[in-house]
C-alpha positions in Angstrom: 0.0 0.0 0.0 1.4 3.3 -0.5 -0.6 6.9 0.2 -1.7 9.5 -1.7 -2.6 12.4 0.3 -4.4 11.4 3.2 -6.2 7.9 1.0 -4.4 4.4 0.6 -3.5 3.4 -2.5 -3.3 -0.1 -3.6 0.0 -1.3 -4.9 -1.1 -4.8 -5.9 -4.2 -4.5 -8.5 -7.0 -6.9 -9.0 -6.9 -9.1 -11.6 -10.5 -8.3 -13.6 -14.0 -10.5 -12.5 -17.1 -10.7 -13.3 -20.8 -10.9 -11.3 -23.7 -12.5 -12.3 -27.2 -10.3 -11.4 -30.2 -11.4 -11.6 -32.2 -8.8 -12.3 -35.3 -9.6 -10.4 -34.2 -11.1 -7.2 -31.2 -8.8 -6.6 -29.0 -12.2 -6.1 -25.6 -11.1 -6.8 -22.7 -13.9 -7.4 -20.4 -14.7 -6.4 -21.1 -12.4 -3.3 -18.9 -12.5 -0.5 -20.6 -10.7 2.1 -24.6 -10.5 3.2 -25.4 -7.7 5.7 -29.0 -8.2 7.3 -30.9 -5.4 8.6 -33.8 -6.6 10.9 -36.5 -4.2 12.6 -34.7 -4.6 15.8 -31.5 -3.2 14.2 -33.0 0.0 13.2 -33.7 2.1 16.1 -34.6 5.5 16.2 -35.3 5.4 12.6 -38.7 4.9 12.8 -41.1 7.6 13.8 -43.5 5.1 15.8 -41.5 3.2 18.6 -44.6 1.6 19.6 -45.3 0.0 16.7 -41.0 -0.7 15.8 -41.3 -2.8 19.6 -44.2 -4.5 18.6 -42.9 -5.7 15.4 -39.1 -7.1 17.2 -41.3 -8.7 19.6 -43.8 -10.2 17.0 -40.8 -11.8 15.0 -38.6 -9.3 14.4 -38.8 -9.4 10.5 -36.1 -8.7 7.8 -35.9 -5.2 6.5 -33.6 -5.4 3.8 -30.5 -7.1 3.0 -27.4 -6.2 1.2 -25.2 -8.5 -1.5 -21.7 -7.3 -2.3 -18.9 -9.1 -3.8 -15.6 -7.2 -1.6 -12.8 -5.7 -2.7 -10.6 -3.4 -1.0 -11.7 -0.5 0.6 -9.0 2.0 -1.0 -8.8 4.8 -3.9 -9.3 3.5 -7.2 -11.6 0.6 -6.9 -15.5 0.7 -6.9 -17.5 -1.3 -5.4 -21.0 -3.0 -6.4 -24.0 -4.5 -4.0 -27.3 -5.1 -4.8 -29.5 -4.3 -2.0 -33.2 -5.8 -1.4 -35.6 -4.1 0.5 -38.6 -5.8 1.6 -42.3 -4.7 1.8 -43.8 -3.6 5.2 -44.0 -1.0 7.3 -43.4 0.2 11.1 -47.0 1.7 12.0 -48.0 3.9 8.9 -44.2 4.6 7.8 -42.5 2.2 4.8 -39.2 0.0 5.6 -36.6 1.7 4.9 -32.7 1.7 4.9 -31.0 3.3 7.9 -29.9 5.8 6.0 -25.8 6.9 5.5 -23.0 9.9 4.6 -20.0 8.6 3.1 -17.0 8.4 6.1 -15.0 10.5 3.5 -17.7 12.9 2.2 -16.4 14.2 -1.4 -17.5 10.8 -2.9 -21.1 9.5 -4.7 -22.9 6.5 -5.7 -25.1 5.6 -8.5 -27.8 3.4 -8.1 -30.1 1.4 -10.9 -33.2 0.1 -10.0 -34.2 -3.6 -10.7 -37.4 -3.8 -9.8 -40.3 -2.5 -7.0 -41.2 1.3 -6.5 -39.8 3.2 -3.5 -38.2 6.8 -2.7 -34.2 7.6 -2.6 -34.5 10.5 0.0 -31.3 12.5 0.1 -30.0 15.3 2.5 -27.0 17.7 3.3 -25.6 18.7 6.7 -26.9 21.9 5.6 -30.0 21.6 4.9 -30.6 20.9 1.3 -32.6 17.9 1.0 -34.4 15.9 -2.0 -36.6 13.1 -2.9 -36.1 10.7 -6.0 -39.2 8.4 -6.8 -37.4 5.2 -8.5 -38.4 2.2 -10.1 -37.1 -0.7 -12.5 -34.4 1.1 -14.7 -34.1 4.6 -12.7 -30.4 5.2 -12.5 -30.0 7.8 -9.5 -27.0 9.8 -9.1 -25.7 10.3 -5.5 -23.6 13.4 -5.2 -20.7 14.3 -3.0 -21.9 14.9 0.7 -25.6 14.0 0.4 -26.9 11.3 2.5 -29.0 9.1 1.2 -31.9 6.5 2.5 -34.1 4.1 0.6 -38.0 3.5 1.1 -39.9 0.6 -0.2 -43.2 2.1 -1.4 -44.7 -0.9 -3.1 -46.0 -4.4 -2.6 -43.2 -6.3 -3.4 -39.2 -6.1 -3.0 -37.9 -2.7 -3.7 -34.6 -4.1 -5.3 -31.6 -2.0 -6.9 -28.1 -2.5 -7.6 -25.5 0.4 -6.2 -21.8 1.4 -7.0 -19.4 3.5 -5.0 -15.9 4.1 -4.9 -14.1 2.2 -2.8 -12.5 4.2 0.0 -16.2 6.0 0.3 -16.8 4.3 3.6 -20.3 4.5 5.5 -20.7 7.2 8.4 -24.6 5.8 10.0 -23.9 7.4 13.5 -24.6 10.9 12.0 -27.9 10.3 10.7 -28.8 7.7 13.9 -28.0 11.1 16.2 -30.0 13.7 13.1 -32.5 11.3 11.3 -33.9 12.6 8.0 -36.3 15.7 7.6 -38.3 13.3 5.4 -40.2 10.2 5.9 -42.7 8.1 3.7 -45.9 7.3 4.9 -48.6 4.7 3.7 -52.4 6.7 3.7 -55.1 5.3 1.9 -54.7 7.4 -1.3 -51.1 5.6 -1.7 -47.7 6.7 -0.5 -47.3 10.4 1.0 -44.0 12.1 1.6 -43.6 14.3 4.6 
């Protein structure tokens, strides 16, 4: 490893892969790690703690899931997951990511979608915040220093495929102490953001 500014730099490259995706189910393989996000795992993100406890003690079901083949974490590479979020919500609010910054802020991510409907909610330590419907084949663009969460607005698994450069890194504590100044909400005329 050698470093370039204040980033490491890998002096060994990867010899070139390739992934198989399937489009619909998100699998991604090979994969070489699967991260799990239960109810129970995302507290405080959820506007109704009644109803979040209720849920972890009725089962405790999976929120989403995350499929990425790793490489390392350094300048130069990018790396792909696939994530799949599943249908449901906590009270009237849609499952949802927990929501991240990048640990080193000046770098985005581009997501495609695969299949389901849901919301990319984005926002800025300083205020600026937006709200990106997507579906199957929306590519969203994920700039520098915008946090960014995922909603699951229909009936079925919201699932998209993501790519981010490698020494990007994934800061949750700062939205876990701020939350997100938007939230998606099922009402009977369909999905509302607030």
């Amino acid at each position: 490893m050698t470093e370039s500014g204040d980033r490491t730099v890998s002096s060994k490259p990867l010899d070139p892969f390739t992934l198989m995706l399937d489009f619909r189910s998100g699998a991604l393989e090979p994969h070489t790690s699967r991260t799990e996000r239960h109810v129970s795992d995302m507290q405080g993100a959820y506007a109704d703690a009644t109803a979040q406890e209720h849920l972890v003690k009725g089962g405790d079901p999976l929120v989403y899931e995350v499929l990425q083949y790793d490489i390392p974490e350094e300048v130069g590479q990018l790396i792909c997951c696939t994530t799949v979020l599943h249908p449901g919500t906590v009270g009237d609010e849609y499952f949802m990511t927990k929501g991240h910054y990048h640990s080193v802020r000046d770098t985005g991510e581009v997501y495609l979608g695969l299949r389901g409907h849901g919301y990319l909610l984005l926002m800025t330590e300083e205020g600026g915040k937006a709200a990106t419907p997507m579906g199957p084949g929306t590519v969203a663009y994920v700039p520098p220093n915008w946090a960014h969460r995922t909603v699951n607005t229909s009936e079925e698994p919201f699932v998209f495929f993501a790519v981010y450069p490698g020494q990007a890194g994934h800061d949750y504590g700062t939205i876990e102490k701020t939350g997100f100044p938007q939230r998606v909400l099922r009402t009977p005329e369909g999905a509302e953001l607030r």
